[in-house]
C-alpha positions in Angstrom: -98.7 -109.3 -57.9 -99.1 -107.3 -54.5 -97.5 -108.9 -51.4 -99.4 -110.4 -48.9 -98.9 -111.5 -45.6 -101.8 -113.7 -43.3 -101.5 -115.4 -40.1 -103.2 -119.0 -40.2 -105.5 -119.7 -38.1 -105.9 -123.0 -35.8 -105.8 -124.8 -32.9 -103.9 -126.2 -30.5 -101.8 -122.9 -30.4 -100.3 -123.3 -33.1 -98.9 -120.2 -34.9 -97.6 -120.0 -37.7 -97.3 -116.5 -40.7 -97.0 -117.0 -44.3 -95.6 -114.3 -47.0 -96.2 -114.3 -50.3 -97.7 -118.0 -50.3 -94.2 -119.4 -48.4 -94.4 -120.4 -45.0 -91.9 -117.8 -42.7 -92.4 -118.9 -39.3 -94.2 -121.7 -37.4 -94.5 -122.1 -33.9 -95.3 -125.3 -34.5 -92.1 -126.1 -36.0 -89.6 -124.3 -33.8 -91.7 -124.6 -30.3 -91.4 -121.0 -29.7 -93.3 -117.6 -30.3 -91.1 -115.4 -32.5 -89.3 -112.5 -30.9 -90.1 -109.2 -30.7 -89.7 -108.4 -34.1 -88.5 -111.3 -35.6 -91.4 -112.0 -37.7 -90.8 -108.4 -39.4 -87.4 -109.0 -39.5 -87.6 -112.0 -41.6 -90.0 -110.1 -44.2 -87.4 -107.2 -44.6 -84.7 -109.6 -45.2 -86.9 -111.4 -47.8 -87.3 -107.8 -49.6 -84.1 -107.7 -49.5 -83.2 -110.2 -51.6 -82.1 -112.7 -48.8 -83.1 -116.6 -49.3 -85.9 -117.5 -46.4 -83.2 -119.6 -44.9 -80.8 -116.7 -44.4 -83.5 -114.5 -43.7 -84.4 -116.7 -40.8 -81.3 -117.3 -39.4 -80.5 -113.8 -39.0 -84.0 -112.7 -37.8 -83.9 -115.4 -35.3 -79.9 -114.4 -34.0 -81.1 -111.0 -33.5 -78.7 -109.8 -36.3 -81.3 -108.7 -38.9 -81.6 -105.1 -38.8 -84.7 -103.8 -38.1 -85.7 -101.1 -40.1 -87.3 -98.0 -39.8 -91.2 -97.6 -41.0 -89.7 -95.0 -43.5 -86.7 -97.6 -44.8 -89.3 -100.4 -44.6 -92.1 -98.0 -46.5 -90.0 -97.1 -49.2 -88.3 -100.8 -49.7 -91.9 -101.8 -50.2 -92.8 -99.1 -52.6 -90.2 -99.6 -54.8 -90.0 -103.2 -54.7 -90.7 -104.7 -57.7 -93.7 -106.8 -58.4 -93.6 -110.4 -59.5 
């Protein structure tokens, strides 16, 4: 199974990104737009093996470490597939 990532779209600006069928973020939830980054951070940690909770946590305190497109390229190559 490939991963996949989709914003939802609505109205009422509402924003929210699912990955791999979970819910990851939602404006509507927290009240804010992600940070810069944030959204990707919480996808690396994900790959990484990190529960979402932990994943967002750390995204969202700014200590998720944002990779590089090669560290993130090759995480997602040689993930492996469900």
């Amino acid at each position: 199974m490939d991963a996949t990532t989709k914003v939802l779209v609505s109205s009422g600006g509402v924003f929210e990104v699912e990955y791999e069928n979970q819910l990851i973020y939602s404006k509507k939830k927290l009240g804010r737009f992600p940070e810069q980054g944030e959204v990707v951070k919480i996808v690396y940690g994900l790959d990484q093996g990190l529960p979402l909770a932990d994943a967002q946590k750390q995204a969202s305190l700014g200590i998720a470490p944002l990779p590089s497109f090669t560290e993130w390229l090759t995480s997602f190559i040689t993930r492996k597939k469900a």
